[in-house]
C-alpha positions as CSV (number, residue, x, y, z in Angstrom):
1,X,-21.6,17.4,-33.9
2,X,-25.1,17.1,-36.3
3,X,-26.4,13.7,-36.7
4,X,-29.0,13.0,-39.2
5,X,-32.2,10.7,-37.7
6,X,-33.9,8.5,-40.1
7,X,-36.7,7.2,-37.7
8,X,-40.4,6.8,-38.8
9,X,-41.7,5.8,-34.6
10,X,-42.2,9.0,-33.6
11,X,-42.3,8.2,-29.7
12,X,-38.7,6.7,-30.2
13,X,-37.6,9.8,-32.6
14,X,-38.6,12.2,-30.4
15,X,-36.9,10.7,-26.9
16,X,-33.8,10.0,-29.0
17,X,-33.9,13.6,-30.6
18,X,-34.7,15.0,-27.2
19,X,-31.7,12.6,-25.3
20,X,-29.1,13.5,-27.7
21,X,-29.8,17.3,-27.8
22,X,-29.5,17.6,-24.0
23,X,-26.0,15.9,-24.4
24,X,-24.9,18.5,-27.3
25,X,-25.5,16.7,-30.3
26,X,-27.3,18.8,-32.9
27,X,-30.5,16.5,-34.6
28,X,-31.9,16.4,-37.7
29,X,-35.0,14.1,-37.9
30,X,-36.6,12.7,-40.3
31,X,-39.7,10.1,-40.0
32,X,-40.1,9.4,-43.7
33,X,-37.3,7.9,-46.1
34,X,-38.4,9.7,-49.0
35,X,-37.3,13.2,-47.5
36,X,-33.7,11.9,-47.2
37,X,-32.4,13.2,-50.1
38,X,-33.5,17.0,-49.2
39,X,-32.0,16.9,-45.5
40,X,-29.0,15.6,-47.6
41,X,-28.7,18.7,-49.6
42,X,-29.3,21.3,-46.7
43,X,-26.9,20.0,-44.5
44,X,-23.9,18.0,-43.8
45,X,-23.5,15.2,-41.0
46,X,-21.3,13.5,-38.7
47,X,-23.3,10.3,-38.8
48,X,-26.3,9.0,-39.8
49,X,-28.6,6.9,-37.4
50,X,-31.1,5.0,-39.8
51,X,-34.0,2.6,-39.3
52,X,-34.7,-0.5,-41.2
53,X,-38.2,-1.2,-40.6
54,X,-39.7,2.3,-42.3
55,X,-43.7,2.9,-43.7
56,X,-42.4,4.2,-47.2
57,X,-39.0,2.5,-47.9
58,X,-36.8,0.3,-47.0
59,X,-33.5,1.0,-44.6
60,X,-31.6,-1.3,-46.8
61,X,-32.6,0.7,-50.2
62,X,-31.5,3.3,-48.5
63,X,-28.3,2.6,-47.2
64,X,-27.3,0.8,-50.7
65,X,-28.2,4.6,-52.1
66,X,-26.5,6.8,-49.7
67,X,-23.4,4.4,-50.8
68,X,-24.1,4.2,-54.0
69,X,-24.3,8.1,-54.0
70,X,-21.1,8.3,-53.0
71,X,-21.7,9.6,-49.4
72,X,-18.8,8.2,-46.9
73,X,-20.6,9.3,-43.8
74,X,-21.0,6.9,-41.2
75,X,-24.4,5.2,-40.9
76,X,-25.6,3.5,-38.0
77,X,-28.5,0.9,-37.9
78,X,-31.0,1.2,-35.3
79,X,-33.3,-1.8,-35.8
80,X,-35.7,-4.3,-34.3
81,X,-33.7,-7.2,-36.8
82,X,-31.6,-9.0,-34.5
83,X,-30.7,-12.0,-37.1
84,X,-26.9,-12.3,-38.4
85,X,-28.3,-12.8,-41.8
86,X,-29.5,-9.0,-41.5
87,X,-26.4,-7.3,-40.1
88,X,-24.7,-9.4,-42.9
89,X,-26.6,-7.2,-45.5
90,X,-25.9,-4.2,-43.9
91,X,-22.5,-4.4,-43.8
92,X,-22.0,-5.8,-46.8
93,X,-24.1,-2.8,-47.7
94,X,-21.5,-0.4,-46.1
95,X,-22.9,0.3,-42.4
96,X,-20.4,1.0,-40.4
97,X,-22.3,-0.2,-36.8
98,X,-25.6,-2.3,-35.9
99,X,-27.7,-1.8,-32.5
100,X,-30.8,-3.4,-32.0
101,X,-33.9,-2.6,-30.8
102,X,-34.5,-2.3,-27.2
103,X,-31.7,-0.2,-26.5
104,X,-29.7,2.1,-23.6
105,X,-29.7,5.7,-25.6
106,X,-26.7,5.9,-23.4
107,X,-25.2,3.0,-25.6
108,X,-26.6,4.7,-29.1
109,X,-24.9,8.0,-28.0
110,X,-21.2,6.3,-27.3
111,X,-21.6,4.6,-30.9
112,X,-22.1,7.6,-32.0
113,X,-19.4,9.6,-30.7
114,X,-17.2,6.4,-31.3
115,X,-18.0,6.7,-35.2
116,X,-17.6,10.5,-35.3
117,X,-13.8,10.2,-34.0
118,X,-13.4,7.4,-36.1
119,X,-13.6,9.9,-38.9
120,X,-12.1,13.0,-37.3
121,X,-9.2,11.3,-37.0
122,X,-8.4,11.8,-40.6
123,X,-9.6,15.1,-40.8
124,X,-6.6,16.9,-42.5
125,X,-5.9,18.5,-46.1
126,X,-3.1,20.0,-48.0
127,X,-3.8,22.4,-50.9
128,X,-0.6,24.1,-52.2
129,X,0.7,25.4,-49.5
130,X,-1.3,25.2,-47.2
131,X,-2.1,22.2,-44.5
132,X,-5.4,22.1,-43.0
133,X,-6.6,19.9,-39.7
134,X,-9.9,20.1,-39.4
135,X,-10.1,18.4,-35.9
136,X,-7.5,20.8,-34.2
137,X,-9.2,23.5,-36.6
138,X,-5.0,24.2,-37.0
139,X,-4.2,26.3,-40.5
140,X,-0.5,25.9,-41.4
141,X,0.6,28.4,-44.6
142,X,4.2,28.3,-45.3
143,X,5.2,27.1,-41.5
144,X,3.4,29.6,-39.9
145,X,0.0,29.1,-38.4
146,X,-2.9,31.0,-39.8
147,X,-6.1,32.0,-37.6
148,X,-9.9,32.0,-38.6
149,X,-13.1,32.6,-36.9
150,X,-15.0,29.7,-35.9
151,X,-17.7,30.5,-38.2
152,X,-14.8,30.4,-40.9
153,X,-14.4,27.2,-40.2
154,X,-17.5,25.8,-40.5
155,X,-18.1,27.3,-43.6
156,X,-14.4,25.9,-45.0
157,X,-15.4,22.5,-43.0
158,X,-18.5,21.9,-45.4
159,X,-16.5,23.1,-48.5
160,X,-14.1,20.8,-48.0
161,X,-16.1,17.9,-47.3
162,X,-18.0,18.6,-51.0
163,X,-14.9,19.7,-52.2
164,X,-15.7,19.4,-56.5
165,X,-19.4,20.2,-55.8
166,X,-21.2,23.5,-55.4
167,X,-23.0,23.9,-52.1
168,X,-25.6,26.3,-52.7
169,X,-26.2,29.2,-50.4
170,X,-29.1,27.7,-48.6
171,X,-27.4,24.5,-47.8
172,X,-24.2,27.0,-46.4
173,X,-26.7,28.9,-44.1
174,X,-28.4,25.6,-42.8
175,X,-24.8,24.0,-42.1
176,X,-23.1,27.1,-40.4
177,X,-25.7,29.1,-38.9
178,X,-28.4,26.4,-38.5
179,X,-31.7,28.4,-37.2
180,X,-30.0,32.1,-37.0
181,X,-31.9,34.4,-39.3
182,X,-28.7,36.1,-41.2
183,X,-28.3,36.4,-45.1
184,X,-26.7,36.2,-48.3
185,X,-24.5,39.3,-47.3
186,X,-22.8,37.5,-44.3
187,X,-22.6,34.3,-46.2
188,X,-20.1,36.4,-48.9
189,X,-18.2,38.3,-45.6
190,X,-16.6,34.5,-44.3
191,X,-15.9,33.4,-48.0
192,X,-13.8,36.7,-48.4
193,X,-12.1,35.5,-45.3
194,X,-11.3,32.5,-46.4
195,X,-10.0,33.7,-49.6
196,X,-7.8,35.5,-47.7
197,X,-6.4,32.2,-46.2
198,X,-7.0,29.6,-49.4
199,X,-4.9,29.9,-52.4
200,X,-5.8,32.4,-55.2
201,X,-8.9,31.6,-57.2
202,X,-9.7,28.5,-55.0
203,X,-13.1,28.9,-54.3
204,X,-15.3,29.9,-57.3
205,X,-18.4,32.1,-57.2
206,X,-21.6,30.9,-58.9
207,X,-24.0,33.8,-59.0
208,X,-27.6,32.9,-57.6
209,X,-26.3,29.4,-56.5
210,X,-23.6,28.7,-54.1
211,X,-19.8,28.2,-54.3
212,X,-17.1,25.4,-54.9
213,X,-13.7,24.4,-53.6
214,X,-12.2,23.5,-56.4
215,X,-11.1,20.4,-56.8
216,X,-7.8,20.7,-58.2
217,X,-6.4,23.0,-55.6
């Protein structure tokens, strides 16, 4: 699971990076609003954890863009605003849970887990003839069931979830092999394997960029 941190205290971000790590939860952290949209790009996320109270913007501008954006990804409000009038906004701004500040990490870790199930839950896909669960990582082509590497499906994890879009190379190599040092060249070796596994002409090469699921398939 990768969770994205959007936490400017860097005592707190740190222990909460450092908690959450030792109970297998990959971290990305961030401790300034404006960097959100590049940590966006270069990886995909499970949930989001965001702060209100932040030096350069606020968590509600935020939140009403990553919606507005189009990103379904469950966010999570960590914040010292303990008023009903404030979790009203946020909701009504699309959060999806509200802890306040003090808090157990314990208690932020089981929301977090709780939220990432909540999505999981719909995890599945059908494209021609094909049927695709993503949580059981099950492949089903034409009533047989189809095997792929776990690195395979990773990489056909983040397609799908940008399905439309094209994910460029760099953003691939952050999402499925996070700090490994590999390359282009491996990045091309999974994508033949999938297109051994997706329908014809699914996924389309764009030289120098990335690639995209179609949409249509």
């Amino acid at each position: 699971m990768r969770v994205l941190l959007v936490e400017d205290d860097l005592i707190l971000g740190e222990s909460l990076k450092e908690y959450l790590e030792e109970n297998e939860i990959e971290v990305v952290w961030i401790n300034d609003g404006r960097d959100l949209d590049q940590a966006l790009q270069l990886n995909e996320y499970d949930v989001i954890v965001l702060d209100l109270i932040l030096k350069f913007e606020k968590g509600e501008n935020l939140l009403h863009y990553l919606r507005n954006k189009g990103i379904k990804t469950p966010v999570l409000i960590i914040t010292a605003k303990n008023k009903i009038e404030d979790k009203e906004v946020c909701f009504n701004l699309g959060a999806d849970d509200y802890l306040t500040k003090p808090f157990n990490p314990k208690e932020l870790l089981l929301r977090i887990k709780a939220l990432s199930k909540r999505v999981h839950v719909s995890d599945r896909y059908k494209i021609k003839n094909l049927e695709i669960d993503l949580e059981n990582q099950i492949i089903i082509k034409d009533g047989k069931e189809v095997k792929l590497s776990k690195t395979a499906w990773n990489l056909l994890t983040l397609l799908l979830k940008r399905k439309g879009q094209i994910v460029s190379t760099e953003t691939i190599l952050n999402y499925v092999w996070a700090d490994k040092a590999v390359g282009d060249e491996v990045v091309r070796q999974y994508i033949k394997e999938l297109r051994k596994v997706l329908p014809p002409e699914s996924i389309e090469t764009h030289k120098g960029i990335g690639y995209r699921l179609k949409d249509e398939v």
